[in-house]
N, C-alpha and C positions, 0 to 999 in steps of 0.2 A: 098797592098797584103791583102787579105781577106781568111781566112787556114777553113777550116773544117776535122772533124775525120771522117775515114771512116772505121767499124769495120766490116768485110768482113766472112759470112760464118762461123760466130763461133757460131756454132746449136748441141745443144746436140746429134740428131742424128751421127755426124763426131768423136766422143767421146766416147761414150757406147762400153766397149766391148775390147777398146782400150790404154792400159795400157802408152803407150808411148806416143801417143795424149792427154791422161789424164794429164799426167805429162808436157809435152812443153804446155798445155794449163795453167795448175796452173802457173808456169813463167810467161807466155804470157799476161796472165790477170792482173796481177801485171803492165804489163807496158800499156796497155790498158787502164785499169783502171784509171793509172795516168793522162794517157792523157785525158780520160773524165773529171776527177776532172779539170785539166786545162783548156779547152775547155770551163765548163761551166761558170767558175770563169771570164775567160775571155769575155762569151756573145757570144761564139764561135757557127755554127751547130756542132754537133754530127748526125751521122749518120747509122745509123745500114743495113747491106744487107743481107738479108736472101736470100737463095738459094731454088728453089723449083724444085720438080720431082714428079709427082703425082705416076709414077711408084713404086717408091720407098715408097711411102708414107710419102712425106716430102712435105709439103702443111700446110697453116695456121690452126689451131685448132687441131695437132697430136704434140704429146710433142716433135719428134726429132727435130720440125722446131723450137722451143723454142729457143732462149738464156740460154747456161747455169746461174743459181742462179750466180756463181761469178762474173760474170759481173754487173757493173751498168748501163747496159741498160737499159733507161728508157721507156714507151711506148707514154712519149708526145715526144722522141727524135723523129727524120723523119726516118722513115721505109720501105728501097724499096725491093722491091719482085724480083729475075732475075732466070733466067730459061739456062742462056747461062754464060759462066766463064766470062767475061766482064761484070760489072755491067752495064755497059751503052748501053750495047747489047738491044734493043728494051724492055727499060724502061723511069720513067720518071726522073733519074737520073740527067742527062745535066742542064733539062729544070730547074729542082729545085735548084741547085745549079747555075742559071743565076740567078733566081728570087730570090736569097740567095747576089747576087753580088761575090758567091766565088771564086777563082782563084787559089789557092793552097790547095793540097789535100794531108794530113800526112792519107796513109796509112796502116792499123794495120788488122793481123787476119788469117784466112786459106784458104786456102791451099796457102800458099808460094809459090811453084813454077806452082800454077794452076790458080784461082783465081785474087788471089793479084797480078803475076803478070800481067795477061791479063786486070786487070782494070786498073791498072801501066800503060800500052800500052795505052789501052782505053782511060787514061785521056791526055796523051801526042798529041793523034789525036784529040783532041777537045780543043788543044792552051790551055791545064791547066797545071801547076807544078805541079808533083808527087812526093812525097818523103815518103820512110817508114822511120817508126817508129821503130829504133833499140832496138831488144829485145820482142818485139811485135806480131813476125810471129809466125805460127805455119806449118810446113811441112806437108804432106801426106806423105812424106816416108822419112826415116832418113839421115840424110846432107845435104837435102836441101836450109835450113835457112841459114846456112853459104855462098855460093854459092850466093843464093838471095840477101842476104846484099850485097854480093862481086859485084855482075851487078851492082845493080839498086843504085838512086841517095840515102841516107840514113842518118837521122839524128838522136842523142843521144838525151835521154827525155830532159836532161839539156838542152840541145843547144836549143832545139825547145824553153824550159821554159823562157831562155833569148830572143829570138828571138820574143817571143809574147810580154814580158815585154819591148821591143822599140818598137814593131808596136805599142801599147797600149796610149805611149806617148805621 
C-alpha cells in the first residue's frame, strides 16, 4: 500500500462571505493539517485540487482559487486544476498518481457531499482505495458531513497515524 493526501477544493473563493463554512473550515483544517504534517514526515504525496470556473472567476492568479493561509499547502506539493466534481474527470490526476506508484487515497476537504464524494467514486473506478479522512470534510450545506462519514469507507487521524507507522516498517 502506497496512501497519498488529497485536499479537495479548499479555495478561499467557497469561504468569503460564509460564516458557517468559515467555521467547519477552522476544524477541518486542524485535521487536514495533521494529515499533511504526517504525509510529509512520512515521504508521503500530498496533493492539493483546485477547482476552476472561469465564469465565476476562479482560475489561477484571482485570490478565490488560493488555498486559504491556514492551510500548509505547500506550492512544491503536486497541484491539479479540475473543471468537473471528479478530480479525475479529464485531468492528469490518475496518470500522477501511477507514476507516484499510489494505491490508496485518504481523502480530506470540500464540498462533502460534491466534490469529495464524486472523486470518492472517481477513485473507486480507477481500482484505488478511497477512504476520508474523519473530521476533515467540509459540507456546502449543513449535515452533510455526518451523512458522508455515515456512506463512505472512513478513517480517524489516529488509525491512519498507526497504519502508516506498520506500512513504514
Amino acid at each position: 500500500m502506497k496512501a497519498a493526501l488529497l485536499v479537495i477544493d479548499v479555495q478561499k473563493m467557497f469561504f468569503k462571505d460564509n460564516p458557517t463554512g468559515a467555521e467547519e473550515l477552522r476544524v477541518a483544517a486542524e485535521y487536514i493539517n495533521a494529515g499533511i504534517d504526517l504525509f510529509r514526515k512520512k515521504n508521503l504525496p500530498v496533493i492539493c485540487v483546485q477547482h476552476m470556473n472561469p465564469e465565476d472567476n476562479l482560475v489561477p492568479g484571482q485570490e478565490g482559487f488560493d488555498v486559504p493561509e491556514c492551510l500548509k499547502i505547500l506550492p512544491s506539493d503536486l497541484h491539479i486544476h479540475k473543471t468537473y466534481e471528479n478530480a479525475f474527470h479529464k485531468t492528469a490526476l490518475l496518470e500522477k498518481l501511477r507514476e507516484l506508484g499510489v494505491d490508496t487515497l485518504i481523502l480530506t476537504g470540500f464540498a462533502a457531499e460534491g466534490c469529495v464524494t464524486s472523486t470518492y467514486r472517481g477513485a473507486k473506478d480507477m481500482d484505488l482505495t478511497p477512504i476520508l479522512l474523519r473530521g476533515s470534510l467540509i459540507g456546502g450545506k449543513p449535515g452533510v458531513v455526518p451523512f458522508v462519514e455515515n456512506t463512505q469507507e472512513i478513517i480517524s487521524f489516529f488509525a491512519l497515524k498507526k497504519v502508516l507507522e506498520w506500512i513504514s516498517l
